[in-house]
MIGUFI-824541 format. One line per field, with one value per residue: residue number from 1; x negated, z, y negated of N, C-alpha, C, CB in turn. Coordinates in steps of 0.001 Angstrom, whole numbers, always signed. Glycine has a CB too. Example, Ala and Ser with C-alpha at 12.3 -4.5 7.8 and 13.67 -1.06 7.14 Angstrom:
BEGIN
k 1 / 2 .
n_xx -13190 / -12850 .
n_zz +7800 / +7080 .
n_yy +5690 / +2250 .
ca_xx -12300 / -13670 .
ca_zz +7800 / +7140 .
ca_yy +4500 / +1060 .
c_xx -13200 / -12900 .
c_zz +7800 / +7870 .
c_yy +3300 / -30 .
cb_xx -11308 / -14084 .
cb_zz +9046 / +5725 .
cb_yy +4473 / +598 .
This chain:
BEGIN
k 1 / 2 / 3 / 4 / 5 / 6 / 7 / 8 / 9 / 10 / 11 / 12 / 13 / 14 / 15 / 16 / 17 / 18 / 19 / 20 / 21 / 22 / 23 / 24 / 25 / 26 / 27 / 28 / 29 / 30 / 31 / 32 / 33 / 34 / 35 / 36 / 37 / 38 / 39 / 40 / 41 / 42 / 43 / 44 / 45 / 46 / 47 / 48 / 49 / 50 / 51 / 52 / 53 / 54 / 55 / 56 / 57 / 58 / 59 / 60 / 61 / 62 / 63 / 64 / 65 / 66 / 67 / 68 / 69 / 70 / 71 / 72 / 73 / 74 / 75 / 76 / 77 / 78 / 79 / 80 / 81 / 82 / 83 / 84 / 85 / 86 / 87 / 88 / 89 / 90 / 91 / 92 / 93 / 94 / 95 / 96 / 97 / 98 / 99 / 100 / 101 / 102 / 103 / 104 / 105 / 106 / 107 / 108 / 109 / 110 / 111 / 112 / 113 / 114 / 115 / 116 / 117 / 118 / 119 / 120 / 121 / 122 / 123 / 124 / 125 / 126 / 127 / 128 / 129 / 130 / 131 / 132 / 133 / 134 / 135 / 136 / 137 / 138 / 139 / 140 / 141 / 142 / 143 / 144 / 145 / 146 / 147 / 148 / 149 / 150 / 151 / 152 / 153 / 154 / 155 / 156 / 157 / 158 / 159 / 160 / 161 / 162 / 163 / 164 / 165 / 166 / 167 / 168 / 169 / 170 / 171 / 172 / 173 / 174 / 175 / 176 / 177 / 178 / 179 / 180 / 181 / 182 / 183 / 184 / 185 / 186 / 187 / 188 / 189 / 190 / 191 / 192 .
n_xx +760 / -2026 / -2868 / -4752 / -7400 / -8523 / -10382 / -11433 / -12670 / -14631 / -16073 / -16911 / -19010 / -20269 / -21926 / -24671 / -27308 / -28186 / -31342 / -32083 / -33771 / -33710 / -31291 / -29717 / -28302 / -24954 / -23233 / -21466 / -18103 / -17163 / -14183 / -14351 / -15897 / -14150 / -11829 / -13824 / -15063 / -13191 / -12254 / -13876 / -14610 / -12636 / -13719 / -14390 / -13496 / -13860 / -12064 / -11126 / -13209 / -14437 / -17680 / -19562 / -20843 / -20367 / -22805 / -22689 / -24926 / -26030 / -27781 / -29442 / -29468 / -31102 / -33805 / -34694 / -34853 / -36909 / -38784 / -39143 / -39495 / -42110 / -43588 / -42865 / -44143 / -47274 / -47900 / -47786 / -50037 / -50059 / -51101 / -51472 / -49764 / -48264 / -46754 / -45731 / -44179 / -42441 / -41240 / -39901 / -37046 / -35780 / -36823 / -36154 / -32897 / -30209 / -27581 / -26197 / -24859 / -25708 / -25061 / -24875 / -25143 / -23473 / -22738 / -20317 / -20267 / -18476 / -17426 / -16326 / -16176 / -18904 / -22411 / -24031 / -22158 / -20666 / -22886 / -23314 / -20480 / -21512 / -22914 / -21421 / -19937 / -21648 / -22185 / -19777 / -19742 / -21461 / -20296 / -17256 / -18136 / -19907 / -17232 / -16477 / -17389 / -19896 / -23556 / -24822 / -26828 / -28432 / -30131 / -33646 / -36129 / -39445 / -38826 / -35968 / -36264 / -37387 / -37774 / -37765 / -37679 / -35089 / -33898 / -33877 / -33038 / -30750 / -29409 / -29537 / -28746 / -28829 / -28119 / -27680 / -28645 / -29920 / -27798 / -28230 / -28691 / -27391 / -27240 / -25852 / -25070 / -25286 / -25173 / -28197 / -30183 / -29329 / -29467 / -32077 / -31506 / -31656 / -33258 / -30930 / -29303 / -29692 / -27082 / -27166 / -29572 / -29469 / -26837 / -24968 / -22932 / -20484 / -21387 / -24546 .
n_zz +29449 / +28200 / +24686 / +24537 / +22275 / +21381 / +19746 / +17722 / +20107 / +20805 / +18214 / +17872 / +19880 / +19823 / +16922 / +14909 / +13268 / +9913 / +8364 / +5919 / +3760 / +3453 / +1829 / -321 / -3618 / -4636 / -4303 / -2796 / -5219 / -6439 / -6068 / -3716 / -1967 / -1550 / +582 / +2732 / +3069 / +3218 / +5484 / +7268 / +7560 / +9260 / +11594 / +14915 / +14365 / +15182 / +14582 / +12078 / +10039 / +8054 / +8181 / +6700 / +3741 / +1557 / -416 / -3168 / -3625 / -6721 / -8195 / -10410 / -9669 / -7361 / -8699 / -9566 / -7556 / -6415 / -7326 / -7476 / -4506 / -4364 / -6318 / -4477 / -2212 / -2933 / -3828 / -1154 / -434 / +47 / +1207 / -15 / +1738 / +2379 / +366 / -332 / +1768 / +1781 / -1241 / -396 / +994 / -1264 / -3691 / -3099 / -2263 / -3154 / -3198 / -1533 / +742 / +1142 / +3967 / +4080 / +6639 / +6429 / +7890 / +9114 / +8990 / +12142 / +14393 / +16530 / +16650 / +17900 / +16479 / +17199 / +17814 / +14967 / +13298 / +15267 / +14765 / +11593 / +12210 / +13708 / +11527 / +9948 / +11906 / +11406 / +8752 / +9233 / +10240 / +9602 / +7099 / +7921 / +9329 / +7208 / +5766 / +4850 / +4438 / +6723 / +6709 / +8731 / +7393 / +7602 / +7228 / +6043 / +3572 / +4003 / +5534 / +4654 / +3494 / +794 / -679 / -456 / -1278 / -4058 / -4513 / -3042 / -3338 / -953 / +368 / +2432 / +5915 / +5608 / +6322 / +6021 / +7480 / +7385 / +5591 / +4342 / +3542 / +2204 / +1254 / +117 / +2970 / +3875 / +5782 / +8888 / +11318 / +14238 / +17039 / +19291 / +22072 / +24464 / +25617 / +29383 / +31223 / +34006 / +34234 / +32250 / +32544 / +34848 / +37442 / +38468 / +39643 / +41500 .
n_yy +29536 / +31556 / +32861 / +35188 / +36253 / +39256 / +40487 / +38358 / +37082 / +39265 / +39807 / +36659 / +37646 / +39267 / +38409 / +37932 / +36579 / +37200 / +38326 / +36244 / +36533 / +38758 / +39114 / +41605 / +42055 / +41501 / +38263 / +36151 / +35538 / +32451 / +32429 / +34312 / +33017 / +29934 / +30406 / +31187 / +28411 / +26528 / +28179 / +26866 / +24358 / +23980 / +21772 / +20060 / +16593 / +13971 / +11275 / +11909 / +11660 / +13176 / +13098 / +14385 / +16368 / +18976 / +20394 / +23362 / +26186 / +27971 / +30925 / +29291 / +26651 / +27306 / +28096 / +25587 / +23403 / +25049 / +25091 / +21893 / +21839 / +22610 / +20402 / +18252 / +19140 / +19743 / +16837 / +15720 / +16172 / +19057 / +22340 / +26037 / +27249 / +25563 / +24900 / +27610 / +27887 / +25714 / +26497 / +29106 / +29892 / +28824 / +30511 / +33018 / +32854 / +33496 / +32403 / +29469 / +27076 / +23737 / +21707 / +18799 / +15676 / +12896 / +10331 / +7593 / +4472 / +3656 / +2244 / +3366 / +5655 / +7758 / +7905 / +10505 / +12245 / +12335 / +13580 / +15967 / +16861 / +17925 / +20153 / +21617 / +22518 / +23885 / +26009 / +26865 / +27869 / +30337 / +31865 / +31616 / +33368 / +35488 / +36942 / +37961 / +39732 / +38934 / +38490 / +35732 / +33009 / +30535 / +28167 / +25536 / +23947 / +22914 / +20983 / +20284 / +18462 / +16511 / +13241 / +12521 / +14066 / +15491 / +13309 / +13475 / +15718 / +16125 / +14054 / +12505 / +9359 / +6153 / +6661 / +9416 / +13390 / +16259 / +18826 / +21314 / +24207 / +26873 / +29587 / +32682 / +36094 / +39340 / +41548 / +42892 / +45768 / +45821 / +43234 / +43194 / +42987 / +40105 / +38641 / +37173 / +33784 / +33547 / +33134 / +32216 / +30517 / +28523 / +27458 / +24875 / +25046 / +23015 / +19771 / +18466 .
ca_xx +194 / -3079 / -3110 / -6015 / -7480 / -9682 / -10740 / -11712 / -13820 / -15689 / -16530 / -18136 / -19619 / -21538 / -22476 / -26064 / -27704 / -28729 / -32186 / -31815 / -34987 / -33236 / -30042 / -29613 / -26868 / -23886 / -23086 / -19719 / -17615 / -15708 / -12984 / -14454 / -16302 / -13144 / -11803 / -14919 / -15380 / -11784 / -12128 / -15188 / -14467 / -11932 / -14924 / -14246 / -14006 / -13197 / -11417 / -10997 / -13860 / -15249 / -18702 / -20766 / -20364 / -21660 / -22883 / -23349 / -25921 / -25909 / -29161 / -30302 / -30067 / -32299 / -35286 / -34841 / -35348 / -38235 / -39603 / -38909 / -40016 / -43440 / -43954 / -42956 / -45075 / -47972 / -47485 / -48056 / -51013 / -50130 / -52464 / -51121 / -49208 / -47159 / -46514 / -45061 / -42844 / -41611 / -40598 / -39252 / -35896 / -34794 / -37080 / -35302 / -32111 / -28857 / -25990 / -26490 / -24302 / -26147 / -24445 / -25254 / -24526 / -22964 / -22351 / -20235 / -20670 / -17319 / -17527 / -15391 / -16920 / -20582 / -23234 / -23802 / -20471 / -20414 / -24240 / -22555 / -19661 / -21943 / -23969 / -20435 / -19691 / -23039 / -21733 / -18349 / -19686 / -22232 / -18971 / -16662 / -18855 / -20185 / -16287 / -15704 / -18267 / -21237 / -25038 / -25128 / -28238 / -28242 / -32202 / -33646 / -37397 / -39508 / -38042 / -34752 / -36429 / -38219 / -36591 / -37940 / -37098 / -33453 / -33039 / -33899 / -32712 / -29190 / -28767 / -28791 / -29051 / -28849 / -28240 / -27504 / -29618 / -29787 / -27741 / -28734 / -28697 / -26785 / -27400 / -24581 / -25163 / -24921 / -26480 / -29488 / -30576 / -29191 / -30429 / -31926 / -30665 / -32625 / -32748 / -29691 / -29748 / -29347 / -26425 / -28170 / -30554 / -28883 / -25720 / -25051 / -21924 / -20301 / -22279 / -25008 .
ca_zz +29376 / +27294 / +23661 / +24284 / +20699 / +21718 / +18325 / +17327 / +21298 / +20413 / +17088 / +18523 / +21312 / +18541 / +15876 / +14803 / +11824 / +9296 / +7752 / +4756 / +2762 / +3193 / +1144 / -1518 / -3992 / -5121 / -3903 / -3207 / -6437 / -6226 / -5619 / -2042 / -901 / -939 / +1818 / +3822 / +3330 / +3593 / +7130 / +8133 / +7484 / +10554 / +12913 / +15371 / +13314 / +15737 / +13643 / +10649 / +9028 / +7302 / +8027 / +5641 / +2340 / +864 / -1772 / -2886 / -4893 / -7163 / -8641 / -11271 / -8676 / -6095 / -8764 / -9756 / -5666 / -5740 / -8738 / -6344 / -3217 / -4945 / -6480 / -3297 / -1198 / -3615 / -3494 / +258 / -240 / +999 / +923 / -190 / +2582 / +2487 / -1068 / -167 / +2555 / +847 / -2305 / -289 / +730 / -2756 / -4394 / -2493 / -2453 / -4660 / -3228 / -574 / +1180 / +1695 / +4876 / +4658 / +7291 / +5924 / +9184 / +8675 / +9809 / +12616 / +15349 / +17333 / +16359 / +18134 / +15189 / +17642 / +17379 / +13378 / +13166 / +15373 / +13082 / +10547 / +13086 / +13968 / +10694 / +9709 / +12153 / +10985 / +7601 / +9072 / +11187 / +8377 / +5959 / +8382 / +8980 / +5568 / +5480 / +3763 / +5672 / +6568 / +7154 / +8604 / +7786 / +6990 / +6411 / +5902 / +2337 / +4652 / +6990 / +3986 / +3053 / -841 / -1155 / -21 / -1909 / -5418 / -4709 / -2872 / -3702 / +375 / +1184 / +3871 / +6961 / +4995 / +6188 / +5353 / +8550 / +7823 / +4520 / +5175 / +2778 / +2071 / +251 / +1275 / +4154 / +4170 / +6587 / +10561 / +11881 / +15233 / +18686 / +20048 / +23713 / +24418 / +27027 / +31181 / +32045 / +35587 / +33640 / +31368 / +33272 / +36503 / +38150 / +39048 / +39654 / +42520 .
ca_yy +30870 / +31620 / +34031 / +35456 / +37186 / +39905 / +40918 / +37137 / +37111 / +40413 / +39192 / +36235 / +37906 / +40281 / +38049 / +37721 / +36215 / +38416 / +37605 / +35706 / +36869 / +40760 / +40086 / +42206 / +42565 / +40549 / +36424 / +36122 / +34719 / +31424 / +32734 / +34374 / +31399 / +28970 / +30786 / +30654 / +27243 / +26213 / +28144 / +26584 / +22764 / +23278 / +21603 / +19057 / +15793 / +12553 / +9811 / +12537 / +11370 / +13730 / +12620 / +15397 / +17166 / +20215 / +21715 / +24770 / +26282 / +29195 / +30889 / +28139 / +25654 / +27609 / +27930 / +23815 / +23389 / +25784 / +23853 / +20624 / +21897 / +22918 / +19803 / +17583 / +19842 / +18532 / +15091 / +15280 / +16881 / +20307 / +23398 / +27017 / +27617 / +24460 / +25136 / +28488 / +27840 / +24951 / +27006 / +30455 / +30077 / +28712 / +31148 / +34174 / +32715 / +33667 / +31288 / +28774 / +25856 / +22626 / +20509 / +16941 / +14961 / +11825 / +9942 / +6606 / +2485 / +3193 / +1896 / +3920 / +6978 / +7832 / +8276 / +11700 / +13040 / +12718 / +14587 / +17298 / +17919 / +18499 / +21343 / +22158 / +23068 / +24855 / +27484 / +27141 / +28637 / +31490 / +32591 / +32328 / +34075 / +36955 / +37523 / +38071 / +40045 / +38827 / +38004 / +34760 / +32764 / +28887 / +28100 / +24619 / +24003 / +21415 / +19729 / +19868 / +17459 / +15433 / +12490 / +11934 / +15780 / +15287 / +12301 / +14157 / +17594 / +16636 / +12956 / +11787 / +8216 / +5711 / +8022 / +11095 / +14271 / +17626 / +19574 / +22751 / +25172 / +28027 / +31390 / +33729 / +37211 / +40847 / +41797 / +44072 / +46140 / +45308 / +42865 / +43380 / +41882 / +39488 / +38236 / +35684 / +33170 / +33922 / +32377 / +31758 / +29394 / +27416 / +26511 / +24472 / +24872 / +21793 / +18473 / +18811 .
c_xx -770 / -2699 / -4208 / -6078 / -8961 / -10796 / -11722 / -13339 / -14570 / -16726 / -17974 / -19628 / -21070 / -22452 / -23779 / -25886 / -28332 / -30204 / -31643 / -32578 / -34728 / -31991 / -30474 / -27966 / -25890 / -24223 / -21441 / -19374 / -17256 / -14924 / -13030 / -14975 / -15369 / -12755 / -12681 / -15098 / -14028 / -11488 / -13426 / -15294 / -13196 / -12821 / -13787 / -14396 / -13487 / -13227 / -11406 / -11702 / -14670 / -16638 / -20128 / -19688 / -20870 / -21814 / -23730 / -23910 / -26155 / -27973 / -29686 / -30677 / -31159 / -33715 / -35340 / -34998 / -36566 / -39038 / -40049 / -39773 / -41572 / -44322 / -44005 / -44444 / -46771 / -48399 / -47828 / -49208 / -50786 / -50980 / -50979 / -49567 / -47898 / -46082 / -45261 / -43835 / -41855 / -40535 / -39677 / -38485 / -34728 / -35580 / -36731 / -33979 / -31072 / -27844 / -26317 / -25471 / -24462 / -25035 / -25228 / -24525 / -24651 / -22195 / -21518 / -20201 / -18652 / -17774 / -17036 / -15799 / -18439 / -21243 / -23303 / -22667 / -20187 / -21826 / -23943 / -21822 / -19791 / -22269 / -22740 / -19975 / -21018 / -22318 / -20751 / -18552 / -20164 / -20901 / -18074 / -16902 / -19369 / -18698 / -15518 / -16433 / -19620 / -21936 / -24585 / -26285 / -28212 / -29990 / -31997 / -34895 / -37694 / -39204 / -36797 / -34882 / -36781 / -37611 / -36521 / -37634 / -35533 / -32492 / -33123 / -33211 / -30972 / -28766 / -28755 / -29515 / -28815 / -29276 / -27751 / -28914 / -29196 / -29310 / -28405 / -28300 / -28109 / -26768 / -26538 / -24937 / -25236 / -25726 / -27277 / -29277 / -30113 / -29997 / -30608 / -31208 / -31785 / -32382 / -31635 / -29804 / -29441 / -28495 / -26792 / -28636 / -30603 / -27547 / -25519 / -23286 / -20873 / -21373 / -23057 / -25306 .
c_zz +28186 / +26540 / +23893 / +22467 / +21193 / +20488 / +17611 / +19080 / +21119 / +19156 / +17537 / +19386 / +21152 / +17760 / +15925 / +13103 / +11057 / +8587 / +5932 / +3647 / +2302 / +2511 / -122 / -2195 / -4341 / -3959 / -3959 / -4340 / -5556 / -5376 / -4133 / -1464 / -988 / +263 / +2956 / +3813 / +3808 / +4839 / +8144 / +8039 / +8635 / +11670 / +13594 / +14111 / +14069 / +14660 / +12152 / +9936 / +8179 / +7500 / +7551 / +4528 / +2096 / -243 / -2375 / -4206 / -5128 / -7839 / -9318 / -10500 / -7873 / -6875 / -9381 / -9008 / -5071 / -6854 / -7569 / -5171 / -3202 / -5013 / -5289 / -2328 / -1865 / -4085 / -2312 / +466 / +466 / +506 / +270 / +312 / +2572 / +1151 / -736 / +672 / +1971 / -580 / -1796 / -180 / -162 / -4070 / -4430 / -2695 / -3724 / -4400 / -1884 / -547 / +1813 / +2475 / +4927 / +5598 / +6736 / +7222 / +8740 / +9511 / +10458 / +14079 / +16915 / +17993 / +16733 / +16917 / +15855 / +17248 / +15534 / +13201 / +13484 / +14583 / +12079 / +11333 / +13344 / +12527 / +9821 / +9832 / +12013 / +9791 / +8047 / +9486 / +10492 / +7434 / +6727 / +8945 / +8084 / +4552 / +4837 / +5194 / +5413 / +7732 / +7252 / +8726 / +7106 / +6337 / +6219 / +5072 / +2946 / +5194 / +6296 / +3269 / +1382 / -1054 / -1393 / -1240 / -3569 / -5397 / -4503 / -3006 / -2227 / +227 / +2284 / +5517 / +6774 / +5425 / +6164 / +7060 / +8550 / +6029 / +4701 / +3675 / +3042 / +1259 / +985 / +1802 / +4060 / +5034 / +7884 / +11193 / +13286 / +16400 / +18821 / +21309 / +23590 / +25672 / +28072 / +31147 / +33344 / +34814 / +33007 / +32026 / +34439 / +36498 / +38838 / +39321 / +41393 / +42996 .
c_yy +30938 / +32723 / +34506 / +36467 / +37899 / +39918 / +39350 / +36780 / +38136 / +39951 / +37921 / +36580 / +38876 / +39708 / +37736 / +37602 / +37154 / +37451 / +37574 / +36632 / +38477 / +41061 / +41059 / +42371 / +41333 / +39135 / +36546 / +34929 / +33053 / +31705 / +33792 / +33327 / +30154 / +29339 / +30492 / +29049 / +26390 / +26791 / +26765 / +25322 / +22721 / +23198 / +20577 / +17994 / +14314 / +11313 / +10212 / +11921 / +11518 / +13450 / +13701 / +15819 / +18014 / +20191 / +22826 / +25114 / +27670 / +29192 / +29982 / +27152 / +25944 / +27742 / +26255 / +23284 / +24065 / +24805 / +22423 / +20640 / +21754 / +21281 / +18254 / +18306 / +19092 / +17343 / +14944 / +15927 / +18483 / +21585 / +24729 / +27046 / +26657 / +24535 / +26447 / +28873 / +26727 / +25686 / +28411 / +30403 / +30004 / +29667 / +32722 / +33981 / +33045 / +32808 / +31031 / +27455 / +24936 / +21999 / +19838 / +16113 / +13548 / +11339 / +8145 / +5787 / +2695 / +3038 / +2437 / +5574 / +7342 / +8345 / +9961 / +12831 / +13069 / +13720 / +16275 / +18122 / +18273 / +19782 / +22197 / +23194 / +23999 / +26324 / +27846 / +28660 / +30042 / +32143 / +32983 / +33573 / +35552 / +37451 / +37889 / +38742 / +39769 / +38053 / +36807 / +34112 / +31029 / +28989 / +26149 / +24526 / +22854 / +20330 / +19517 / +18227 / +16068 / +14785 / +12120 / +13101 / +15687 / +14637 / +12975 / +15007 / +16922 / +15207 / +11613 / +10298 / +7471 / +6811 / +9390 / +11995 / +15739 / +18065 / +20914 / +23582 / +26478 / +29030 / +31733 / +34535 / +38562 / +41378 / +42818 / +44755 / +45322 / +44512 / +43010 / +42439 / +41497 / +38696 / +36764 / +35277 / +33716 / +32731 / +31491 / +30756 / +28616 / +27007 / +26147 / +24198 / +24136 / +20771 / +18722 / +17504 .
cb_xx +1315 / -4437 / -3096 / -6563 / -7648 / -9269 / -8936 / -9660 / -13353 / -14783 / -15015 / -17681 / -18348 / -20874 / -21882 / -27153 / -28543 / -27391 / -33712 / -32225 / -36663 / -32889 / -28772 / -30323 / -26210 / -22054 / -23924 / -18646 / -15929 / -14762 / -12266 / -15275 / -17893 / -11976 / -11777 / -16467 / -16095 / -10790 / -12657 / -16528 / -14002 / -10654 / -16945 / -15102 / -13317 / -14095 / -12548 / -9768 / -14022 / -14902 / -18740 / -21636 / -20398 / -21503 / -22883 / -22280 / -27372 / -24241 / -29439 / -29575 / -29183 / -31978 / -36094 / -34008 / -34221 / -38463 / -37807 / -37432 / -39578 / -43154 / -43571 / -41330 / -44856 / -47996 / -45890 / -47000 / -51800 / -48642 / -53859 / -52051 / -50070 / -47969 / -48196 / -45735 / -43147 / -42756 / -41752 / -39387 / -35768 / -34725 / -38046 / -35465 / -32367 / -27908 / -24032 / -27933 / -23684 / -26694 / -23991 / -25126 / -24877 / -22137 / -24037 / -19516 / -21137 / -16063 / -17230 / -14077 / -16871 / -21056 / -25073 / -23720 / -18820 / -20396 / -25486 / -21857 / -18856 / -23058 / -24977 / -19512 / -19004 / -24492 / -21835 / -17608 / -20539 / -23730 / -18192 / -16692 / -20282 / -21495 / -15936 / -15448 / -17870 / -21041 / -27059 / -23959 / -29489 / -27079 / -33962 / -33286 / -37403 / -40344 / -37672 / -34482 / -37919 / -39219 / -36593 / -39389 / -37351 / -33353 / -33729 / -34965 / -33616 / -28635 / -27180 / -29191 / -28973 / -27282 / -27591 / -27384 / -30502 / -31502 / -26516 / -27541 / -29935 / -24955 / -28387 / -23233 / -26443 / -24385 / -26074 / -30812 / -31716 / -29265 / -30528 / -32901 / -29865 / -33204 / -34498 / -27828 / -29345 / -30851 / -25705 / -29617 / -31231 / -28636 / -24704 / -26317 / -22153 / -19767 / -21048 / -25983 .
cb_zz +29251 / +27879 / +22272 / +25857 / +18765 / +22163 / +17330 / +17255 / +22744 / +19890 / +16384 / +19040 / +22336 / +17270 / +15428 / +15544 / +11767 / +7979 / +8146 / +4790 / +3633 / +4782 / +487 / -1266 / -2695 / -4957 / -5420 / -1619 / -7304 / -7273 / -6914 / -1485 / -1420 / -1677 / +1715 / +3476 / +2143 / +2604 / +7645 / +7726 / +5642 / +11082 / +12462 / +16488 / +11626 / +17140 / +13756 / +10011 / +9105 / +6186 / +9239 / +6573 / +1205 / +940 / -2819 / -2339 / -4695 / -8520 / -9246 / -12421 / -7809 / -5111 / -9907 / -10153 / -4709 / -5855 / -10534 / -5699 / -2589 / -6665 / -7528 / -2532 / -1363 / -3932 / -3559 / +1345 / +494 / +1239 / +3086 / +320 / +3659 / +2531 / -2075 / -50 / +4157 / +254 / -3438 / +335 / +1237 / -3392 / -4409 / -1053 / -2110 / -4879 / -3521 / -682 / +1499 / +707 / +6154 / +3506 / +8521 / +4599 / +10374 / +7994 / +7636 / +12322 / +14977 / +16400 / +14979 / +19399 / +14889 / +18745 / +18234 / +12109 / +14424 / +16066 / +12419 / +9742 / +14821 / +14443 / +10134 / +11104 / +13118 / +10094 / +6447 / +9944 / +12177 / +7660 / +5303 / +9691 / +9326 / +4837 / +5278 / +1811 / +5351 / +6390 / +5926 / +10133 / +6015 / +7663 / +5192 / +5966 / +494 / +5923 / +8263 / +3298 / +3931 / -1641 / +298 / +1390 / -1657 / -5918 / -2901 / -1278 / -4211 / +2160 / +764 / +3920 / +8139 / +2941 / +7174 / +4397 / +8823 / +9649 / +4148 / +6115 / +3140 / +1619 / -691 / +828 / +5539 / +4529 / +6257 / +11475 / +11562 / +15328 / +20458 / +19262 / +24887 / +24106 / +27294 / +32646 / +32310 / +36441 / +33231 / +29789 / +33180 / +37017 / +38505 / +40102 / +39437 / +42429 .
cb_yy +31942 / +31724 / +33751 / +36391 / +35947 / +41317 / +41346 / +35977 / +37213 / +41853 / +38465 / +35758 / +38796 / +41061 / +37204 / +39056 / +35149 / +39322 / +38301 / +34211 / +36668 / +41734 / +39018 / +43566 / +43442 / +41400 / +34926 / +35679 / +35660 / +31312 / +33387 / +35450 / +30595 / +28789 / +31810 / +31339 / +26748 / +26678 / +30189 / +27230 / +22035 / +24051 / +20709 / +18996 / +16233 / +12012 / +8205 / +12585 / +10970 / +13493 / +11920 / +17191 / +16679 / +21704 / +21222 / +25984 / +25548 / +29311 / +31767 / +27444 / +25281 / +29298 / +29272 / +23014 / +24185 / +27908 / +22997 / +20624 / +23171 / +23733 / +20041 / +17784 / +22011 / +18509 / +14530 / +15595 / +15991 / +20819 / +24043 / +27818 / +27697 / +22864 / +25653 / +28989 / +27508 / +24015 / +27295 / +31242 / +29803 / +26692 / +30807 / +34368 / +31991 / +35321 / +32035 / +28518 / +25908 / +21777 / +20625 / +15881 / +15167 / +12091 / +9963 / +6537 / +128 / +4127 / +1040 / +3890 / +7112 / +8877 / +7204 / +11422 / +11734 / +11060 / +14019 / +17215 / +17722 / +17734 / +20771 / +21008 / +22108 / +24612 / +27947 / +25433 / +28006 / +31730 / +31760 / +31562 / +33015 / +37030 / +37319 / +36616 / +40475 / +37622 / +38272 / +34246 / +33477 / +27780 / +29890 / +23703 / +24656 / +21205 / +20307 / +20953 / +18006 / +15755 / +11128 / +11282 / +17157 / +14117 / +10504 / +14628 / +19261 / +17533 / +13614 / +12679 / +7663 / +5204 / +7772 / +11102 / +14025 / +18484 / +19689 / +23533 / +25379 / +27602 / +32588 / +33257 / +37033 / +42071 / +42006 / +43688 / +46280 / +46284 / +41848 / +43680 / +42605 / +38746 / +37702 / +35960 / +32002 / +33878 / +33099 / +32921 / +29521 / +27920 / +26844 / +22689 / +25141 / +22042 / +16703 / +19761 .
């Protein structure tokens, strides 16, 4: 016989990302973001192997990353623009939780399936964290994607990459709804 948990299926069934760039206001302490993160590391994890780490970054860190982003962005020659998106989400930012996917040499284990349980856990955190009230925002960007960025800012090597950056702080203004998929159109029904 199934528990169903309504309250936990509504929740889902609601959630939307809040924009990042609109928190305002407190960062949850310490002592609220264990919880969230201590929910949100229960992903899938085949052959318990942890395969990512976080970490999380309070204000000083986010302008030593805008500093970073700036000066990477320059190095690759980038114009204005590159400059600016590079530096915004750590120049807006108040408390953020880098997922690295740290994928390991097992054999057993698809390199896929460890990448996931980082992605898995991304939305572990926004889910945690917007039930615990506070906005949360999974963004990445292009120093996410850039591998001499990575390797300065969060340390990654070998097949370490940035999963996703996930923002936490108190939500602004509502964010709107935006269209969600057609069932009809994204799922097939048994094998044709």
């Amino acid at each position: 016989m199934t528990s169903p948990n309504p309250a936990a299926l509504a929740f889902l069934a609601t959630r939307k990302s809040q924009p990042a760039k609109l928190f305002a206001g407190p960062v949850p302490s310490r002592a609220e973001l264990e919880p969230i993160l201590t929910t949100a590391l229960r992903v899938p994890d085949h052959g318990k192997l942890e395969p990512w780490r976080l970490i999380v970054l309070a204000r000083p860190d986010m302008a030593k990353l805008a500093h970073l982003a700036e000066t990477r962005a320059r190095e690759l020659g980038g114009d204005a623009e590159k400059v600016d998106k590079g530096r915004g989400q750590f120049d807006r930012g108040g408390l953020a939780v880098v997922v690295i996917s740290a994928p390991q040499d097992v054999a057993k284990i698809p390199l896929a399936e460890q990448v996931l349980s980082a992605g898995a856990l991304c939305l572990g955190l926004v889910n945690a964290a917007t039930a615990a009230g506070w906005g949360a925002n999974w963004l990445s960007g292009w120093p996410s994607h850039d591998a001499d960025f990575v390797a300065r800012a969060f340390g990654c090597t070998g097949r370490e990459t940035v999963a996703g950056i996930v923002h936490i702080g108190t939500p602004g203004p509502e964010a709107p709804e935006r269209p969600r998929p057609d069932l009809a159109r994204v799922v097939q029904w048994g094998l044709v």
